[in-house]
N, C-alpha and C positions, 0 to 999 in steps of 0.2 A: 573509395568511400571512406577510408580510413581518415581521421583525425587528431595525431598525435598529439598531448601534452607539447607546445613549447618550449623546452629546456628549460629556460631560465622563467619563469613564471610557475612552471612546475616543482622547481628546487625553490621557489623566493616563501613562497607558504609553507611552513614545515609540515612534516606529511601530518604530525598529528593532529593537525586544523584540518578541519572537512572545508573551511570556508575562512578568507581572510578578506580585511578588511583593513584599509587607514583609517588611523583612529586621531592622536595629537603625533605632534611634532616627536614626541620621545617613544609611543608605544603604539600598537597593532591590537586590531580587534581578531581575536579567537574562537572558530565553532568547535567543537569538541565531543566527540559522542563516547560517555566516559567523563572521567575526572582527571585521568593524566594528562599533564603540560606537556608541550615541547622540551625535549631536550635541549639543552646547552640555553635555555630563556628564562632571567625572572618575570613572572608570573603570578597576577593574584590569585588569589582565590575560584577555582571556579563555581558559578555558584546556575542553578539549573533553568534553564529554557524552556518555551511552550512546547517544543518539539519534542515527545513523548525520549526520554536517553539521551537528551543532548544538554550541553552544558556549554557556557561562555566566559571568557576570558579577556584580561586587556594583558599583552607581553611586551614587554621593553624589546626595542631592534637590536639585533646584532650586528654591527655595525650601517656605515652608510648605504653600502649596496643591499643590503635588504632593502632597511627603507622605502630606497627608489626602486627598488623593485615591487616592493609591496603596495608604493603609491600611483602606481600602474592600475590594479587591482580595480573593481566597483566598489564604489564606495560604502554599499552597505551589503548586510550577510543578510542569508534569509531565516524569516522568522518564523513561517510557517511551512509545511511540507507536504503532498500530497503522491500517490502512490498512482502510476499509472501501467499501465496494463496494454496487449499487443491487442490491437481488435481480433486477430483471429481465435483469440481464446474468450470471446465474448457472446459463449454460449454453454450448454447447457443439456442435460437431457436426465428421467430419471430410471431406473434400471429395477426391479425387484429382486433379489437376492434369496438365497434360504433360510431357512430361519437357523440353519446350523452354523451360517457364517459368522463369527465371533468376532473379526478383525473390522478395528473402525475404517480404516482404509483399505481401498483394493485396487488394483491395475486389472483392465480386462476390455475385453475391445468393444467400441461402441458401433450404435445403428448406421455410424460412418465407415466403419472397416479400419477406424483407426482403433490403436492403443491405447488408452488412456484412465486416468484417476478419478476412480470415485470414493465419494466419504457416505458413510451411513447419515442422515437427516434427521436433526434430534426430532423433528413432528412427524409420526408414524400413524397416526388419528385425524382425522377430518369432520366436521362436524355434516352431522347428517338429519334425518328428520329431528321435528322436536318431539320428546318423550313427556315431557309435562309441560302444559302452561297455567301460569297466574296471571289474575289480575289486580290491579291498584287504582286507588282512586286520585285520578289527575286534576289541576289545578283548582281555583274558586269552587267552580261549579262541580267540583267531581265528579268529573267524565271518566267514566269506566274504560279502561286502556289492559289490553291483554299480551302479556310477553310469552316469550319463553322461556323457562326457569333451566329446565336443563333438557340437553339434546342427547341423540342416541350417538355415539361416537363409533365413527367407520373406520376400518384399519386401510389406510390408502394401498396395502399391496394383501388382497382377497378378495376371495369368489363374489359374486354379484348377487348370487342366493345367501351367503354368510358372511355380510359383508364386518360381524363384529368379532369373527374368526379371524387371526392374522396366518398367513398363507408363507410369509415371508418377509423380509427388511426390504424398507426402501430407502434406496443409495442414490444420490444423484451427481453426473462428473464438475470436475474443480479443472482449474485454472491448469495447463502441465509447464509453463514458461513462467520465470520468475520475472517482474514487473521493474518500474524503475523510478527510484525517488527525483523527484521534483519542486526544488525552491519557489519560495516569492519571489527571489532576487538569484533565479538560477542562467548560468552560461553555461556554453558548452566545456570550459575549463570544471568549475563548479559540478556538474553532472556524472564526469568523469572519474573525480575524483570522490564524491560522496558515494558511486556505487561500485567504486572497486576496479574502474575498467581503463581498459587501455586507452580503447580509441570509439569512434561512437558506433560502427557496425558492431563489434559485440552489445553494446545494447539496443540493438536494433532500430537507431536513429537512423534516418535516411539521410542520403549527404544533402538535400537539399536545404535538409533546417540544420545540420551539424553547419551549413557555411551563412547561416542570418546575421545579415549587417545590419545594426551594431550587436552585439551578441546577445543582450537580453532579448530573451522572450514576452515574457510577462507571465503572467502564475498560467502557464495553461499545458498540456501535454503533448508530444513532437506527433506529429501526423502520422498516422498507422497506430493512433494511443489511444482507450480510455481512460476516465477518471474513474476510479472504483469506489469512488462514495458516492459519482451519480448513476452509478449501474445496479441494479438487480441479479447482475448475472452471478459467476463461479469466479470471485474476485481471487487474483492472484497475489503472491506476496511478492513485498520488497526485501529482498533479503540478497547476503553473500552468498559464496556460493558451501560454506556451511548450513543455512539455513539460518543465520540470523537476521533478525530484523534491523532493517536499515530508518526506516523511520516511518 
């Protein structure tokens, strides 16, 4: 299931391009995440992209085998990028904690019997009956309309008799698998190299879309993926395996 870099398409874009591109006859389009150029390439300016850290450039070819190597390439880079995520980590649960627990995050095993991360929930309060209401006088005829001005506020982890008593923190689990960035205009070259990976089983592509003829996908995430801007769930990140943010 493995899917090596190419050699020679993997050397033709210098590593410091997440993304390459044929540009004119004399220079190459460059992604960049960061400001530093390639080495051994003049380089304009790079100047910054929609892609939250990323940055573009145009670089003069180092000689003619670049070039053709580079005009191999898709012709354009991607411009926007989405974060996708293993379905198995597209859930959820919430946990109560003691009120003595300080730490925002914790490891501790779930009503699965697995192991797993949960982060404390910045809403600790749910809204409960209403404590007062007003009324105001609605349109032409003023029609008497009765709201709720303010509600008695429930702590989501306390007793049923005190329910404005908090009993304890509520934690609920996150994402444990880091996610994987995804181009407009991404390949399986492309995907490889913007998250850091060898081959596509470490990012846990299946061989059957790492081998899709012709290689574009289209903006969408490889099968066994969510998208995490259309989920609700414990979105996970895109990041190296420092924990930085890939995009």
């Amino acid at each position: 299931a493995m899917l090596l870099l190419p050699p020679f398409l993997a050397l033709a874009c210098p590593d410091t391009c997440l993304e390459c591109s044929r540009g004119t006859s004399t220079s190459f389009e460059c992604s960049l995440r960061g400001e530093d150029t390639p080495d051994g390439h003049v380089c304009r300016a790079p100047e910054p992209m929609e892609i939250p850290g990323w940055f573009q450039t145009d670089c003069d070819y180092v000689g003619d085998d670049e070039k053709e190597e580079i005009f191999e390439m898709p012709s354009r880079r991607s411009t926007t990028m989405k974060c996708c995520c293993p379905d198995k980590d597209d859930w959820t649960e919430f946990q109560c904690l003691p009120l003595s627990m300080m730490d925002e995050e914790t490891t501790m095993e779930s009503s699965r019997g697995t192991m797993e991360r949960y982060r404390r929930a910045e809403e600790q309060t749910e809204n409960a009956e209403c404590k007062t209401f007003k009324t105001q006088c609605c349109g032409d005829d003023c029609t008497i309309a009765s709201y709720c001005d303010e509600y008695l506020q429930s702590f989501r982890c306390s007793d049923d008799q005190t329910p404005h008593i908090a009993t304890g923190w509520l934690y609920y689990r996150v994402a444990s698998n880091r996610g994987v960035c995804v181009g407009d205009s991404t390949d399986m070259l492309r995907l490889q190299r913007i998250n850091a990976a060898q081959d596509a089983a470490s990012l846990g592509i299946r061989a059957s879309d790492a081998k899709l003829k012709p290689e574009f996908w289209g903006w969408t995430c490889p099968s066994g993926m969510y998208d995490i801007s259309e989920s609700g769930g414990p979105d996970c990140q895109c990041t190296d395996a420092e924990g930085s943010l890939l995009c």
